[in-house]
Structures are given as C-alpha cells and as structure tokens.
C-alpha positions as CSV (number, residue, x, y, z in Angstrom):
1,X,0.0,0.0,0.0
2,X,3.2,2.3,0.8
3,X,4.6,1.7,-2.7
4,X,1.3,2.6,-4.5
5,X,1.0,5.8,-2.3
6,X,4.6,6.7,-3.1
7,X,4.2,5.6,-6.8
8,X,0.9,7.8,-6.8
9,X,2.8,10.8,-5.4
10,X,5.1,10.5,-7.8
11,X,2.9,10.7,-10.7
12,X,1.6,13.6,-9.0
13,X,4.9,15.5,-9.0
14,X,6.1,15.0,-12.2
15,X,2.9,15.2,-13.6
16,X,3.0,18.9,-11.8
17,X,6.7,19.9,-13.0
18,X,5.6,18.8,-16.6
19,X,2.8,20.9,-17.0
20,X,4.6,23.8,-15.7
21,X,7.6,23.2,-18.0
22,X,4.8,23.0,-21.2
23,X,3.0,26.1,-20.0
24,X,6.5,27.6,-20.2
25,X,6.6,26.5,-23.6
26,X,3.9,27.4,-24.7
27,X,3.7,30.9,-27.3
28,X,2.4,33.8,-26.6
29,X,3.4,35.6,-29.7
30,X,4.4,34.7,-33.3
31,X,6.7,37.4,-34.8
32,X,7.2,35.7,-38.5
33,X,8.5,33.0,-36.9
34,X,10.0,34.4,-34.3
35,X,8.1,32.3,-31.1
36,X,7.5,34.2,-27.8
37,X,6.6,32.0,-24.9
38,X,5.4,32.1,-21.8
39,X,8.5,31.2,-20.5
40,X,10.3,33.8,-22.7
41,X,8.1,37.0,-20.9
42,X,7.9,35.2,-17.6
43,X,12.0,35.3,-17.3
44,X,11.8,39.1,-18.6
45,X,9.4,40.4,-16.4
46,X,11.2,38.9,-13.3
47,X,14.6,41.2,-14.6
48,X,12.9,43.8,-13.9
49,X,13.6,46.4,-11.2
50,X,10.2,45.6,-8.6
51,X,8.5,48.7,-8.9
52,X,8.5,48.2,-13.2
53,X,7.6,44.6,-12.7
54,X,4.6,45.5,-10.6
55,X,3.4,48.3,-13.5
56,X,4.1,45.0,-16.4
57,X,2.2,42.5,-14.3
58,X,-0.4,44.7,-14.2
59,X,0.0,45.9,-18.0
60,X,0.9,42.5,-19.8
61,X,-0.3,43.2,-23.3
62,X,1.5,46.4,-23.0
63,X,4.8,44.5,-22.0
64,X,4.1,41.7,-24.8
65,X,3.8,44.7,-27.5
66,X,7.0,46.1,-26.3
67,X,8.5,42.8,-26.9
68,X,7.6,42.3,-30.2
69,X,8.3,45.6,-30.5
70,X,12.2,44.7,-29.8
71,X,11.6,41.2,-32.0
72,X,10.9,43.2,-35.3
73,X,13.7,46.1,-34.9
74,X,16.1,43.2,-33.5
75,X,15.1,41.3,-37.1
76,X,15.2,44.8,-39.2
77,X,18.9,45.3,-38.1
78,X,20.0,42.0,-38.8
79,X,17.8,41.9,-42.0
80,X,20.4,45.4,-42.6
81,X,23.3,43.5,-41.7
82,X,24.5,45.3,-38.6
83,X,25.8,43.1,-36.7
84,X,28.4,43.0,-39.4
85,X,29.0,46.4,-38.7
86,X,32.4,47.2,-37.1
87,X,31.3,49.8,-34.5
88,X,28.3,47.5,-33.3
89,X,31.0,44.4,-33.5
90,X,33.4,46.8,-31.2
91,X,30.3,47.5,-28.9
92,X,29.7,43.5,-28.9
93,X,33.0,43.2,-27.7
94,X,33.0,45.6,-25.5
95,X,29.8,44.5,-23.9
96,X,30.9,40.5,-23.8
97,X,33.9,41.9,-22.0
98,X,32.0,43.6,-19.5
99,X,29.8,41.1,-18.8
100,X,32.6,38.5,-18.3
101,X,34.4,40.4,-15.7
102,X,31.3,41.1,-13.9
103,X,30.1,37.3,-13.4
104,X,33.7,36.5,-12.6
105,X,33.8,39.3,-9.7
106,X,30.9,38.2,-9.0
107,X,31.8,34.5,-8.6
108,X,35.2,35.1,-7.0
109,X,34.4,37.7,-4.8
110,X,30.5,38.2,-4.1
111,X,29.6,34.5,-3.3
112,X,33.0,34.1,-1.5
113,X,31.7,36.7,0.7
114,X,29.9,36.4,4.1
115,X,29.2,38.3,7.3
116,X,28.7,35.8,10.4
117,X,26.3,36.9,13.3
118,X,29.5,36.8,15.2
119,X,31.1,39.9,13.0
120,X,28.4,41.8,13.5
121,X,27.6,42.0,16.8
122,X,31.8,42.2,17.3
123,X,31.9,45.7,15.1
124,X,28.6,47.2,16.8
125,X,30.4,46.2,20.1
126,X,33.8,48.4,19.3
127,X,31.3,51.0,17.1
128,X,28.8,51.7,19.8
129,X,29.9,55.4,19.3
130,X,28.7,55.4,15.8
131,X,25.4,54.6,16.6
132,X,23.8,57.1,18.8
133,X,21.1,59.2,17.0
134,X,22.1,62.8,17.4
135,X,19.9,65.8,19.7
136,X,16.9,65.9,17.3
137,X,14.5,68.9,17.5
138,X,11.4,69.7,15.9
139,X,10.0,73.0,15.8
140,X,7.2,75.6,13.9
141,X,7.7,79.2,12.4
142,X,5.8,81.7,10.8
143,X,7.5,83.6,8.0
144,X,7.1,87.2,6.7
145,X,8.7,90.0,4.5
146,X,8.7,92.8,7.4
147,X,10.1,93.1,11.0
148,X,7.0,95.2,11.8
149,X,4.5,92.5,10.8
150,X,6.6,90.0,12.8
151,X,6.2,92.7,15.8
152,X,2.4,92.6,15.0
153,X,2.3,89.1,15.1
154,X,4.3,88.5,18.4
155,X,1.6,91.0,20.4
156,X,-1.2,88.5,18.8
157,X,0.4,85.7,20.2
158,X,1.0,87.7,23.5
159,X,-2.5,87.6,23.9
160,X,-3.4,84.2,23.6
161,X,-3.1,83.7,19.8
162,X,-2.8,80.4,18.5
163,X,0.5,79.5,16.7
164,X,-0.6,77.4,14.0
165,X,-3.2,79.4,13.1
166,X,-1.4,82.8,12.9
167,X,1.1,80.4,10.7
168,X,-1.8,79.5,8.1
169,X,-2.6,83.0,7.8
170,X,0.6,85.1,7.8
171,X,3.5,82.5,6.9
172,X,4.8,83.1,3.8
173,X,6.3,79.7,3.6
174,X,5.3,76.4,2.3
175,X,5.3,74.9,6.4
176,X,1.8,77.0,6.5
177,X,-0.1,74.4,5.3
178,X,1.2,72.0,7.9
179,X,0.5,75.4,10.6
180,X,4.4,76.3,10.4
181,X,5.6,72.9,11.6
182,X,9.2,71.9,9.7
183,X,9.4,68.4,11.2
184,X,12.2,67.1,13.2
185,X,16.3,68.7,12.4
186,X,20.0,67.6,14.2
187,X,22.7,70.2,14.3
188,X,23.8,71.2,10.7
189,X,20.8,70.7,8.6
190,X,19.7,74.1,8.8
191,X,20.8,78.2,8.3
192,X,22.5,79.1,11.3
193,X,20.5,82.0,12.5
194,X,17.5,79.7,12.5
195,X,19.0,77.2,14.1
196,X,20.5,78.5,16.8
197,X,17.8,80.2,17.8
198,X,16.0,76.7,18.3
199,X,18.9,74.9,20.0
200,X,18.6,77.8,22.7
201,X,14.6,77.4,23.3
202,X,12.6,75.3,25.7
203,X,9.9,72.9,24.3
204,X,6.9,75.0,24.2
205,X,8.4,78.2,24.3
206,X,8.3,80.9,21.4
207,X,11.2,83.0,20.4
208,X,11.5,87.3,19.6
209,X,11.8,88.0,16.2
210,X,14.8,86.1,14.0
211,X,16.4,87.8,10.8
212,X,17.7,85.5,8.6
213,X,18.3,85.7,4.3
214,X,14.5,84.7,3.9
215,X,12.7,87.4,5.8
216,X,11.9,87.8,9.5
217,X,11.3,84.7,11.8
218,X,8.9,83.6,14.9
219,X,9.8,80.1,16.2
220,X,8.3,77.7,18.3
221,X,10.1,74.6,19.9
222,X,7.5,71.9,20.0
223,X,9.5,69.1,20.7
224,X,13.1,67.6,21.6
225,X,14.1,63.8,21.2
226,X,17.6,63.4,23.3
227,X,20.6,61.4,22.0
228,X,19.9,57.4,22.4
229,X,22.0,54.2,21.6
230,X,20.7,52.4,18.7
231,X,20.2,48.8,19.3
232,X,22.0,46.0,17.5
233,X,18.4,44.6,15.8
234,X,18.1,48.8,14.6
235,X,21.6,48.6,13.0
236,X,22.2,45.0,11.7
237,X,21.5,45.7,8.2
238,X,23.9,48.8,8.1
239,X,26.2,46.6,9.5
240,X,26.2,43.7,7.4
241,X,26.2,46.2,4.4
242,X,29.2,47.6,5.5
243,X,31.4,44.4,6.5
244,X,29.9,42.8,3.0
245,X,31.6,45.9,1.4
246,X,34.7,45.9,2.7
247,X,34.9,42.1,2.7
248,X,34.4,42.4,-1.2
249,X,36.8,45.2,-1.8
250,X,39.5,43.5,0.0
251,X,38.5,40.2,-2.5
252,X,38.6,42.2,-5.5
253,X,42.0,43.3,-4.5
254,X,43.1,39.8,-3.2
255,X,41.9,38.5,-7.1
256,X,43.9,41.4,-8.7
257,X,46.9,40.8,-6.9
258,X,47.1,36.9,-7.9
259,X,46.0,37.5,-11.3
260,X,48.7,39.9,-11.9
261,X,51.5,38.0,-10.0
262,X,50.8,35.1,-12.0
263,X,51.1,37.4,-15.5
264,X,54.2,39.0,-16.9
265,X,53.1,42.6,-17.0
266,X,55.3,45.4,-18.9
267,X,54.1,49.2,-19.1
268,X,55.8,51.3,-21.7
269,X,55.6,54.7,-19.2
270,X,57.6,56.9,-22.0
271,X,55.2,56.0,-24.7
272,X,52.4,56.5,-22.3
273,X,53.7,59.8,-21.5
274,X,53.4,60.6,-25.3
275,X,49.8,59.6,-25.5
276,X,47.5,63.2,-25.9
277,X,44.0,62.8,-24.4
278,X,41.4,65.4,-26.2
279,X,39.3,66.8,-24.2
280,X,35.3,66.2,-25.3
281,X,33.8,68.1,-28.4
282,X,32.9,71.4,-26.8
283,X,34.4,70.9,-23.7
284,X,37.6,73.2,-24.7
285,X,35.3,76.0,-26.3
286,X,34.1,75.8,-22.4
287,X,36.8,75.3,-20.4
288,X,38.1,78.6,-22.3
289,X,35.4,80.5,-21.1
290,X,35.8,79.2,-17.6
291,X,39.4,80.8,-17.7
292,X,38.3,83.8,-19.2
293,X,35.1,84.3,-16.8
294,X,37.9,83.8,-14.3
295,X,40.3,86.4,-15.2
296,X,37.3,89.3,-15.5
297,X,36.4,88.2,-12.0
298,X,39.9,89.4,-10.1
C-alpha cells in the first residue's frame, strides 16, 4: 500500500513539474516565426527592477507589444546586416567583456563573501559610538517679509493667539499648510540664524523676532528627542552592508593581486607619456570661457 501511495505521489509531482515546464513553452506571440513564450516574458518580467515589474504584471499586453516591439527592430537590423557592422561588433565586444568580468567578480568575490552573526555583533560592540542618533528637534515658524509685521504678530500671540493658526494665515512659507511645523532637524541641517535660535529654546516656548536671508522669523520649539543608543536589531543591516563591502573590496584586490603575480606585466611609461588625451567636443570651447570668466572676475 506504501509503494502505491509513493508511486501515486510521484505521478503527481512529475505530472505537476511537466505541465509547468509546457505552460512555459507554450507561445504567446508569433513574430514571422519568431516564437515568444510564456517562459520567454515570464524570465523578462522577473529582470525587472520591482516597482516596473509591478506596472508590467499589471500591464501584460503592453509589456508583450513592447517585446515584439524589440523582436521586429532586433530582425530589421539584422535583416540590414548590422551586426556585421564594425562599430556595433566593437560594442559587442565591449559589452561581452564587460559582462565577463562582472560574473567572474561576482563568482570570486561576491559568493566568496559572508558576514557571520559573530562579525556583526563584534563591530557594533567596538562602534557603539557610531550609533547614537544625534539631539533631534522639531520646531514651527511663521514667516514674513517685514520686522513690523513680525512685531504685530508676536503681540497677537502675546494675547493668547494660537501658533498654527497665525502660521496658516501670515506665513509666507510652504510649512503654512502644515501650521508652520518643519518636522524634526540635528545640528547642521539648517541656516544658522535659525537654528541657533532653536537649539537655545525650551519645548513650548516661542522665540522674539529672527532675521535670517528669507525674511523675518517667529519660532516655536514643539518638541526635543535626546541622544539614544541604537540597538543592535536597529543597525544590523547597516552593519552587514558595510562588512559585505569591505569584505568584497578586499577580495577584489586579493583576485587582482594573484591575477597579476601570476602574469608578466610590462608598461611602456615613456610611450604612455606621449599619448594626448582630447578633451570632449565642446568641452575646450568651455573650459576657455571658464578661464576667461575667471580672469574678469579678479
């Protein structure tokens, strides 16, 4: 009874993995010949970047047309002989070059390359530094043209004036909409002026009148997140990105030196010396005009 159940399940399996392998087969479009199958627009949709393979999966005809699309102009340039073009054979070349290097990095030094649990928590352990999110503040404004409206506006708040509100009506920056609130800032990310200002205020309190390049300032300190550790699970991913990096860099460099100790290398440097680079069509026309702007500026 166990062998028929097996035998059964068998069946079942292969009978599953052969009609996925025939619906892969199977064509979806016939350019002259030319057969597109399901298997053909399944393996290009899944090269896509995700957010473009979410608009094709929801677009397929539109994806299909664009493939035939390629089919006929990819049958047009051979039908014009192109590919026994020289250029497009250089860029053939070029390309096959490319694409050989990349899968051997990629084979010698990406899949050779792993970060252990044991790495990671070792560098966040002598990094703990590195990790601390910075002083974060968060404060509103209202913006305007004139220090007298600004003085105007202060007296309204004086009496009992609500912040947001006077922001919405008098701020002549975008923030209004949100009632003057910029969100949350560290030291660096904004003009100075302003910023001092805010790094001097107490949550909830509302500062005199602030001139900076954009006009004349009223801010408001609405909140303040202190400095904190980050915790290992927060900063694993950076972590691992970074070891991976440097892991690989250090592989690519281990690769080069073996390839190149195991190759007679000579450099003609005199003959190099001789070689002139040209600058870019256009790009003397404008480096002359760089100098020449230069010299009317002293």
């Amino acid at each position: 009874m166990k062998k028929i159940i097996i035998i059964l399940f068998l069946f079942f399996v292969a009978s599953t993995i052969s009609g996925c392998a025939g619906k892969k087969s199977k064509p979806l479009a016939n350019v002259d010949g030319n057969i597109i199958t399901v298997g053909d627009f399944e393996k290009r949709l899944s090269k896509l970047p995700p957010y473009y393979r979410s608009l094709a999966s929801q677009r397929k005809k539109d994806f299909l047309e664009d493939l035939i699309a390629e089919q006929l102009l990819y049958e047009e340039a051979l039908r014009q002989r192109l590919n026994r073009d020289s250029e497009v054979k250089e860029l053939l070349n070029e390309a096959k070059k490319k694409i050989l290097v990349a899968k051997l990095i990629e084979n010698e030094v990406r899949e050779k390359t792993s970060v252990s649990d044991t790495e990671v928590k070792a560098y966040y352990e002598a990094h703990k530094d590195e990790f601390v999110t910075p002083l974060q503040l968060r404060a509103s404004h209202i913006l305007v043209e004139t220090e007298s409206q600004a003085k105007e506006i202060l007296q309204e708040l004086a009496q009992g004036a609500d912040f947001s509100q006077l922001a919405r009506q008098y701020s002549k920056d975008p923030s209004k909409e949100r009632g003057g609130d910029i969100g949350y800032f560290s030291k660096g990310q904004l003009i100075p002026e302003f910023e001092n200002v805010c790094f001097t205020l107490e949550v909830g309190k509302t500062s005199d009148i602030v001139k900076t390049q954009f006009g004349y300032h009223i801010i408001k300190l609405t909140d303040k997140v202190e400095p904190r550790a980050r915790e290992l699970t927060e900063v694993k991913d950076e972590i691992i990105r970074d070891l991976r990096g440097q892991a690989e860099k250090e592989g690519f460099e281990h690769l080069i030196s073996n390839l190149r100790s195991s190759t007679r290398i000579k450099i003609n440097d005199e003959l190099l010396n001789e070689v002139e680079v040209k600058p870019p069509e256009g790009q003397l026309e404008l480096e002359r005009s760089r100098i020449e702007g230069e010299k009317r500026g002293r």
